[in-house]
TORTORPA-857983 format. One line per field, with one value per residue (C-alpha): y, x, z. Coordinates in Angstrom, 2 decimals, always signed. Layout:
! TORTORPA-857983
north	Y_...
east	X_...
up	Z_...
END
This chain:
! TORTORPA-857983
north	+37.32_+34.51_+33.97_+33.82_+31.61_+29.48_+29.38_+28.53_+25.66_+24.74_+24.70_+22.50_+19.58_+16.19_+17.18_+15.22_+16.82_+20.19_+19.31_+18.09_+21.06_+23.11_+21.20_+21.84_+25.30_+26.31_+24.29_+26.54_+29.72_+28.88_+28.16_+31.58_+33.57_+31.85_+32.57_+36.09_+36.56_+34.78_+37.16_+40.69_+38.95_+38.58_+41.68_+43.02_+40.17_+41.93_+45.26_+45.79_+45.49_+47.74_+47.71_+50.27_+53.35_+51.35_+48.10_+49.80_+49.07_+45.99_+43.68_+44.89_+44.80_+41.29_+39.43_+41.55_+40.46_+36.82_+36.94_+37.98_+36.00_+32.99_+33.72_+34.65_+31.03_+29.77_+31.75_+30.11_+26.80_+27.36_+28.74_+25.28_+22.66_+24.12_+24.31_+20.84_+19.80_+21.74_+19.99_+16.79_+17.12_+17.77_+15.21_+12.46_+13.65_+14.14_+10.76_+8.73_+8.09_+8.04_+5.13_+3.50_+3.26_+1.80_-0.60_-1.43_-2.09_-4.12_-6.06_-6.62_-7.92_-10.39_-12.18_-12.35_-13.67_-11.08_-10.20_-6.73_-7.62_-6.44_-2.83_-2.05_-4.16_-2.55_+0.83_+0.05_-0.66_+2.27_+4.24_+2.46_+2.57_+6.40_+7.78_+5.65_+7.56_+10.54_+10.25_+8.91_+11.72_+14.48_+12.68_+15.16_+18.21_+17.55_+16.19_+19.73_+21.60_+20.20_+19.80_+22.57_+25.45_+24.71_+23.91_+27.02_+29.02_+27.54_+25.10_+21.51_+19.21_+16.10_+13.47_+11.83_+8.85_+10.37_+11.69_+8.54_+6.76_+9.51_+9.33_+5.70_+5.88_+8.35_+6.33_+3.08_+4.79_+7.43_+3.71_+2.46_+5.20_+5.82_+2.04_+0.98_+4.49_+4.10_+1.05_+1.57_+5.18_+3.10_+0.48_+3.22_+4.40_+1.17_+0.22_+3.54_+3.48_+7.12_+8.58_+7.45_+11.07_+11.47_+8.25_+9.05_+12.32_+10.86_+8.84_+10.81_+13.16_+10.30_+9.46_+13.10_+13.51_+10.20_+11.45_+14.70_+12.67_+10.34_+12.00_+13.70_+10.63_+7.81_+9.24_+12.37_+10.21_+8.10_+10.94_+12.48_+12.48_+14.14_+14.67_+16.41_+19.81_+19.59_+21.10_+24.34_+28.04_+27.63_+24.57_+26.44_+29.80_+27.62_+25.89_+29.16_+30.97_+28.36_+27.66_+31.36_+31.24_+27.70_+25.91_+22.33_+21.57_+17.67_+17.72_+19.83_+18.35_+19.96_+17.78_+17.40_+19.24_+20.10_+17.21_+18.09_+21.46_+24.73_+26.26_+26.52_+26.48_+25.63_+24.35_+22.36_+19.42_+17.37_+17.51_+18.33_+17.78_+16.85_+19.14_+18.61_+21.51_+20.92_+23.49_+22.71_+22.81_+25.64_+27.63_+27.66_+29.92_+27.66_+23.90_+24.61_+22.36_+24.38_+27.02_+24.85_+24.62_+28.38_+28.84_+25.88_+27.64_+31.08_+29.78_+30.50_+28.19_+27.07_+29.60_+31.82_+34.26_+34.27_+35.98_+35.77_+36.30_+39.09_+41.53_+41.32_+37.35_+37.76_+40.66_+37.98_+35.30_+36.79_+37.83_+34.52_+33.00_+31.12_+30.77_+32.79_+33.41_+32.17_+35.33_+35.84_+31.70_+32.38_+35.13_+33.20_+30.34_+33.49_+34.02_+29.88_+29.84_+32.49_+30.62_+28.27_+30.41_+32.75_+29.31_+29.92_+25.43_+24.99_+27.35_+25.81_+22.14_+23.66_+24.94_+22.50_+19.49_+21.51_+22.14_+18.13_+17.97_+19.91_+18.22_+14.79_+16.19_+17.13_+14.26_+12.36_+14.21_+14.27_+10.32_+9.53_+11.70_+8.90_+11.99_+12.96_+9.71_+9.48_+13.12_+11.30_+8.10_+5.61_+5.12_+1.73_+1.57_+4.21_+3.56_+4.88_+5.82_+7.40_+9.40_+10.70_+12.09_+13.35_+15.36_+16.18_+17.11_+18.42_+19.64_+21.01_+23.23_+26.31_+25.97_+24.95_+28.20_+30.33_+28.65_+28.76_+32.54_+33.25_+30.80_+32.86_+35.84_+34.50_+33.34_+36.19_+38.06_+34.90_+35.84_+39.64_+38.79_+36.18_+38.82_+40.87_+38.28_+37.89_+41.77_+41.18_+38.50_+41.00_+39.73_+42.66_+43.65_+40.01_+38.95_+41.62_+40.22_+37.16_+37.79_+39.85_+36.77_+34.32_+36.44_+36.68_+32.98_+31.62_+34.29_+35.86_+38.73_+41.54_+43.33_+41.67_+42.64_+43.61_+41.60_+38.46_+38.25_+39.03_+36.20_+33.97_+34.70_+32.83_+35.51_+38.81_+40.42_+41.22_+44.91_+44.86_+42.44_+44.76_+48.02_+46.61_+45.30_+49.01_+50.55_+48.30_+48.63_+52.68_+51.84
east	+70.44_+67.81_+68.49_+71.90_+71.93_+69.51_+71.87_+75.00_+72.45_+72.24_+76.03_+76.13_+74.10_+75.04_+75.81_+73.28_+70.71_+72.06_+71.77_+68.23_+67.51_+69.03_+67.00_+63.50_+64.59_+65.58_+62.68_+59.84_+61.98_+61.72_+57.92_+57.46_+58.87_+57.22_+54.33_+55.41_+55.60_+52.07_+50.17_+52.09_+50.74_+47.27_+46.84_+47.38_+44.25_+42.20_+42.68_+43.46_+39.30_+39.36_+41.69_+44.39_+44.62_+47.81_+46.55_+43.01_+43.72_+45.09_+42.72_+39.01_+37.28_+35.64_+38.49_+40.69_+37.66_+38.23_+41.68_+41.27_+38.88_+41.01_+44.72_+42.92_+41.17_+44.65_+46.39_+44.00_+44.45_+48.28_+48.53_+46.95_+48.60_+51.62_+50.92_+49.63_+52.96_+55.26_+53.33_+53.46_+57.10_+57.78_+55.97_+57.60_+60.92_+60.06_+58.00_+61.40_+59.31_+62.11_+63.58_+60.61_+59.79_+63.10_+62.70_+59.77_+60.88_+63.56_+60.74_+58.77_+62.08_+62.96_+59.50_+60.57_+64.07_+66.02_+68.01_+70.23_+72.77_+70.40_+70.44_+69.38_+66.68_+65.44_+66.18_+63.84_+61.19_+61.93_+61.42_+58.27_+56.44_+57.62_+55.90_+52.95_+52.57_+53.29_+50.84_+47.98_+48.42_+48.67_+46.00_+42.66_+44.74_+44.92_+41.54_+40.32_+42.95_+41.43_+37.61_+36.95_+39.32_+40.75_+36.63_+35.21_+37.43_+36.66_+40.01_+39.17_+38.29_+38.69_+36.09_+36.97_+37.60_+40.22_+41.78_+42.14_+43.12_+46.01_+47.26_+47.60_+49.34_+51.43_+52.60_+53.26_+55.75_+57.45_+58.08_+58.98_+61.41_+62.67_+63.27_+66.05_+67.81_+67.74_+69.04_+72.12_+72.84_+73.37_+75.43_+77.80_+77.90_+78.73_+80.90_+82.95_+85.62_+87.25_+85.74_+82.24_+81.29_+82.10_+80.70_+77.42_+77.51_+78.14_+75.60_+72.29_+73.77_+73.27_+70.14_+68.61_+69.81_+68.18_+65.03_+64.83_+65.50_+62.91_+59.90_+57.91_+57.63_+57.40_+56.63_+54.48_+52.50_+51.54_+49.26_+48.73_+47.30_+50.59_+49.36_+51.17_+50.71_+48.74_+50.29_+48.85_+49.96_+51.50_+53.42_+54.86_+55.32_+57.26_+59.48_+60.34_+61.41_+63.27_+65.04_+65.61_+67.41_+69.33_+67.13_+67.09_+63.61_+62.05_+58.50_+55.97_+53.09_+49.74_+49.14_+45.50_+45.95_+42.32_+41.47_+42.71_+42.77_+42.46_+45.75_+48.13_+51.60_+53.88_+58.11_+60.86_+63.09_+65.62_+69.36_+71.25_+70.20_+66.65_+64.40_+60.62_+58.37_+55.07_+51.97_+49.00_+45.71_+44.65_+46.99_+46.01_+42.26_+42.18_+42.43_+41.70_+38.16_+37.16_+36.45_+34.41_+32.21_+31.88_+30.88_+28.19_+26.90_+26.52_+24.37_+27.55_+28.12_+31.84_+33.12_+36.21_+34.43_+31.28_+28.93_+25.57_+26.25_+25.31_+27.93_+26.73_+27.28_+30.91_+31.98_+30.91_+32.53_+35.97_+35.94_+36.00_+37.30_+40.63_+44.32_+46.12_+45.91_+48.92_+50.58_+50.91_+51.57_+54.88_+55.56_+55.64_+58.07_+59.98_+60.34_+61.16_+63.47_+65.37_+66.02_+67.46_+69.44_+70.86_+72.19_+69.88_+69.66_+72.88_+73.64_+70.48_+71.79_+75.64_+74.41_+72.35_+75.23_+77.92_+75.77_+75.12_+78.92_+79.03_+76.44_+77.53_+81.59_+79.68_+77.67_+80.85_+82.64_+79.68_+78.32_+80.95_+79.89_+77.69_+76.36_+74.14_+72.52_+72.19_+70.46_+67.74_+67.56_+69.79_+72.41_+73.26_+73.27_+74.62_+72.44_+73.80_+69.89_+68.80_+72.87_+71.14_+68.00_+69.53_+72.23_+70.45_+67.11_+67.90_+71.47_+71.59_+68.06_+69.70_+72.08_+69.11_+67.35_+69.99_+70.09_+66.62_+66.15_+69.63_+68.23_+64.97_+66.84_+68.84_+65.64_+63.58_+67.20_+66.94_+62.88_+63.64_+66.30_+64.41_+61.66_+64.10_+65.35_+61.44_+61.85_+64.43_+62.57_+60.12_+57.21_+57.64_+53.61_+52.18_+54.37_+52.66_+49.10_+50.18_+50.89_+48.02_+46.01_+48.11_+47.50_+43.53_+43.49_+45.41_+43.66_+46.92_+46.64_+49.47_+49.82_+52.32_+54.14_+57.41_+59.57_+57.23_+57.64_+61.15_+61.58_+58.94_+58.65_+60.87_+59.10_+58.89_+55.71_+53.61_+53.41_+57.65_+57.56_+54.87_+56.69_+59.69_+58.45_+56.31_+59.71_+61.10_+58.29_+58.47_+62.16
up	-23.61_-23.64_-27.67_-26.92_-24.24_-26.71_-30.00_-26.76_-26.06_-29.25_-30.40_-26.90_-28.32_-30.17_-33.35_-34.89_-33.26_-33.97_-37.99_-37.54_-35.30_-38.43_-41.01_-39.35_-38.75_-42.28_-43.47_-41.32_-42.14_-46.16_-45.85_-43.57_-45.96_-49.31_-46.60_-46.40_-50.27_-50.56_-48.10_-50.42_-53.42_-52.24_-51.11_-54.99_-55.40_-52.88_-53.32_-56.95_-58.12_-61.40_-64.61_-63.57_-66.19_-68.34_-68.63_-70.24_-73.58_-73.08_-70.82_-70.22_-66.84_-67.27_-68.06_-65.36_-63.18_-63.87_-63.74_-60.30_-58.69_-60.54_-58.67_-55.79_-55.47_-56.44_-53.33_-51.11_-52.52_-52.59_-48.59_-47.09_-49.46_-48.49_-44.76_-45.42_-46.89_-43.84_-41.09_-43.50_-43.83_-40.09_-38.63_-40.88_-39.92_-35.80_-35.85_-37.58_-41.07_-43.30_-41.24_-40.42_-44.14_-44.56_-42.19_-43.58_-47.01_-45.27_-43.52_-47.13_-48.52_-45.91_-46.90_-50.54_-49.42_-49.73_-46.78_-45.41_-47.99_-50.62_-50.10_-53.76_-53.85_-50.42_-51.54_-54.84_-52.29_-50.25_-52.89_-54.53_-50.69_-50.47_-54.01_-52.82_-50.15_-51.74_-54.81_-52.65_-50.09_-52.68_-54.48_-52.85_-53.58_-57.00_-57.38_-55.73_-57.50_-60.92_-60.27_-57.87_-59.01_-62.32_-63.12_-61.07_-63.87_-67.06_-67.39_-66.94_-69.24_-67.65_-66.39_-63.19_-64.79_-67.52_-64.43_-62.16_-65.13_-66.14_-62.52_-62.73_-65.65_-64.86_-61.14_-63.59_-65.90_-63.41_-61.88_-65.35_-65.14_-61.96_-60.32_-62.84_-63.12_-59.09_-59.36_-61.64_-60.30_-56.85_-58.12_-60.04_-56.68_-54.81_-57.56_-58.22_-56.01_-55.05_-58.33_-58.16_-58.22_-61.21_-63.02_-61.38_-62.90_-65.86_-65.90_-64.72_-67.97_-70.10_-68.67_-68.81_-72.45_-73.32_-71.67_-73.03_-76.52_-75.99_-74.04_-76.74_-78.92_-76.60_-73.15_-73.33_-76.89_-73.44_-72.11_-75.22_-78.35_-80.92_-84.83_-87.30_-88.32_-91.41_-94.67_-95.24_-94.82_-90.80_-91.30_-94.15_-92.62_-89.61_-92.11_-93.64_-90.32_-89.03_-91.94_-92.07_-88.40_-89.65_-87.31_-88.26_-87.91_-88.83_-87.70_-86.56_-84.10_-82.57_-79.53_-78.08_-74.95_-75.20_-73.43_-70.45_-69.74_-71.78_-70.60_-73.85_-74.47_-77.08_-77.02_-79.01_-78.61_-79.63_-80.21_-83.06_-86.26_-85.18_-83.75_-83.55_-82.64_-80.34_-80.23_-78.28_-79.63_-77.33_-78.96_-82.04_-82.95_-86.08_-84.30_-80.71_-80.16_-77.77_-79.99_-82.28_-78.85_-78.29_-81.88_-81.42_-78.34_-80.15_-82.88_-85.38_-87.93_-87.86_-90.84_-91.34_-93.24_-91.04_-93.34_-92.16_-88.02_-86.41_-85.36_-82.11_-82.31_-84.18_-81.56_-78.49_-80.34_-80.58_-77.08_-76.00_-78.47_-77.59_-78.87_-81.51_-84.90_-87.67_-87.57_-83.29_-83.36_-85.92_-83.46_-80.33_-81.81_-83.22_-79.32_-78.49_-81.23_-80.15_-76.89_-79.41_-81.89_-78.24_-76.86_-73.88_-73.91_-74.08_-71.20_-68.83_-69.46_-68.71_-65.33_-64.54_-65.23_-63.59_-60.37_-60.66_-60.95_-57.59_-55.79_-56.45_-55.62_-52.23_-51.41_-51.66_-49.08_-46.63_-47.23_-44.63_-42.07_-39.53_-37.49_-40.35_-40.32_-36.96_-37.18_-39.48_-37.25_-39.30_-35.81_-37.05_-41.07_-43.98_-47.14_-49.93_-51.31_-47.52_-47.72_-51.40_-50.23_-46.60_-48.51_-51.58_-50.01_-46.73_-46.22_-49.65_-49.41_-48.72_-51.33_-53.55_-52.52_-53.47_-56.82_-57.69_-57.35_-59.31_-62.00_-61.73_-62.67_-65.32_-66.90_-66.94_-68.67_-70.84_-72.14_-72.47_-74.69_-76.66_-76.98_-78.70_-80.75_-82.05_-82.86_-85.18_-87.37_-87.56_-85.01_-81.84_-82.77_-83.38_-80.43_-78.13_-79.27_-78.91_-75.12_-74.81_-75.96_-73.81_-70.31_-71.20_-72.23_-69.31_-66.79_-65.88_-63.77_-65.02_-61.65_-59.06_-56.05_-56.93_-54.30_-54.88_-58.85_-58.23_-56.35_-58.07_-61.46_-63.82_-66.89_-66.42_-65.69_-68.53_-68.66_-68.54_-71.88_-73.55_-72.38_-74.04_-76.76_-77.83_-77.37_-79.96_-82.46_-82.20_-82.78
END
């Protein structure tokens, strides 16, 4: 009776406090249950101590070790930033932050002469004040994340001052970025009339394409250093299997992600006729600088042949030796290319613009509704830019939810199948090196809860890729 009599309550209330009373609630029942998903994880962490009997001949006990301790330190980490960010996030809404900061971006603009008639302007200020706040608060986790964890475990490479410096940079151009876009995505909006949906949907499309387009050579070139791939056997190999799938590959680059961290990765862009292909340094055995420095430490002289070493000294050597050799490298863009040649893009940017589509149809029916500003503390005024990040932020989050784990799903389909696609150039046993290599480089641990990597894991698990990729090369 008594949670009855409570939800009767709560249907009896304002309506704006019923949606705010609704928005805190969903919020704490979304961070219980990541909570929840956390704890089943964690337990695997704690409990799971030796290599279980199928992963023996994959991952030996040091690096399962290591793997271990690493996602365990990451758990922790991960349970009080986010309890950090819930209690953040609740006390900015119960305390009237989001208007207060509004106010006080109205406040900053009345001394430069602007007055309530310049919403945009205000807005711009909103917004530069609010991802002030938000970089310098989430400034200590990511200085612990990155000097205390990611350097416990053998990741880091930056020096404080590379780091502060990066952060900076990155605030100034996200800015850069994100002040005029604002700016013209709320005059469309003003401006639009009945439609305005759909020229604002029109126009972040433009601007994401233009982004994508641009952001390897003039944005990410910001952060870090992008060379060609020298000419030699890879570059070649590349060239021939993409030409072999009709991929329309320009350029090849190796960027210096070395400097940063030691994590590696590897991915394409571009549209049309112009594709470019990045590999990080830490991917490849050949370029990766970090290797250079385990082979300095070992007494080994920096040779491919390495006559005159110890086998003692080579065995210790590979072990820890990072990134993949030419053959597992070919294999794991046989993999990204098959995201290509599948249409897997095409379909991600089709979803993604029609659920823009649908959330822009939706904020335009519910930007009129004054009871879910009033829920938020705006009783008076109806900015457009508060309406955006009320609807898109808040009343959309279960929605969003939803989304996220069918998108999950659909993109762990998406790697099985590009896996397979690999297969048929030929690559299924460099490929299952290569992820071999990639797990033990990156300190992935391959055993997970079932119900938290279904809900969490946007690749599947490593044992399911291997399993399915020994079937195919007994095939």
């Amino acid at each position: 009776m008594g949670m009855w009599a409570s939800l009767d309550a709560m249907w009896e209330m304002p309506a704006e406090k019923r949606i705010f009373g609704a928005v805190l609630l969903f919020s704490w029942t979304v961070y219980l249950w990541e909570t929840f998903l956390a704890q089943r994880q964690r337990r695997i962490y704690k409990t799971t101590t030796h290599v279980p009997p199928e992963l023996g001949q994959i991952m030996d006990s040091e690096t399962f070790e290591k793997s271990r301790l690493y996602q365990l330190d990451k758990s922790t980490f991960s349970f009080w930033s986010g309890l950090y960010s819930e209690i953040e996030g609740t006390l900015i809404l119960l305390f009237g932050g989001i208007p207060y900061l509004w106010r006080l971006s109205g406040r900053f603009c009345g001394y430069a002469g602007f007055g309530p008639e310049y919403e945009i302007t205000q807005s711009l200020v909103f917004l530069l004040l609010a991802t002030l706040f938000s970089a310098l608060t989430g400034l200590p986790w990511s200085l612990y994340n990155t000097f205390v964890i990611e350097e416990k475990h053998g990741f880091n490479q930056q020096t404080l001052g590379f780091f502060m410096k990066d952060a900076v940079k990155k605030f100034i151009v996200t800015q850069c970025i994100l002040l005029p876009v604002s700016s013209l995505l709320l005059y469309i909006i003003k401006i639009g009339g009945d439609y305005f949906f759909i020229y604002a949907w029109l126009f972040t499309l433009v601007v994401s394409l233009v982004l994508v387009t641009i952001y390897a050579d003039y944005i990410a070139p910001l952060f870090d250093k992008f060379t060609p791939l020298p000419e030699g056997k890879l570059k070649q190999e590349i060239e021939v299997m993409a030409k072999s799938i009709d991929f329309p590959l320009t350029k090849v680059y190796v960027v210096e992600g070395s400097k940063r961290s030691s994590h590696s990765n590897a991915y394409f862009y571009g549209f049309f006729k112009n594709k470019r292909i990045v590999l990080f340094d830490t991917l490849l055995e050949e370029y990766s600088v970090l290797n250079k420095d385990i082979l300095e430490e070992s007494g080994m002289e920096p040779r491919k042949d390495g006559e005159g070493d110890s086998e003692e000294i080579k065995a210790k050597v590979k072990n820890k030796k990072q990134g993949c050799k030419n053959e597992e490298v070919l294999a794991v863009l046989g993999h990204e290319l098959g995201h290509w040649k599948l249409g897997h893009t095409v379909k991600n940017i089709i979803i993604s613009q029609m659920n823009s589509f649908l959330c822009f149809f939706l904020f335009a029916v519910l930007i009129g509704r004054k009871e879910l500003f009033a829920a938020f503390g705006f009783y008076t005024g109806q900015p457009t830019l508060i309406g955006l990040l009320i609807i898109f932020q808040f009343i959309f989050s279960p929605y969003n939810e939803v989304l996220s784990f069918c998108l999950t799903v659909l993109s762990r389909r998406f790697e099985f199948q590009a896996d397979a696609f690999a297969k048929k150039l030929g690559k299924a046993k460099d490929l299952y090196s290569a992820l071999i290599k990639l797990n033990k480089d990156n300190l992935g641990f391959p055993v997970s809860d079932w119900l938290f990597s279904m809900w969490h894991y946007s690749h599947p698990p490593l044992l399911e890729r291997l399993q399915a990729l020994e079937n195919s090369k007994q095939d």
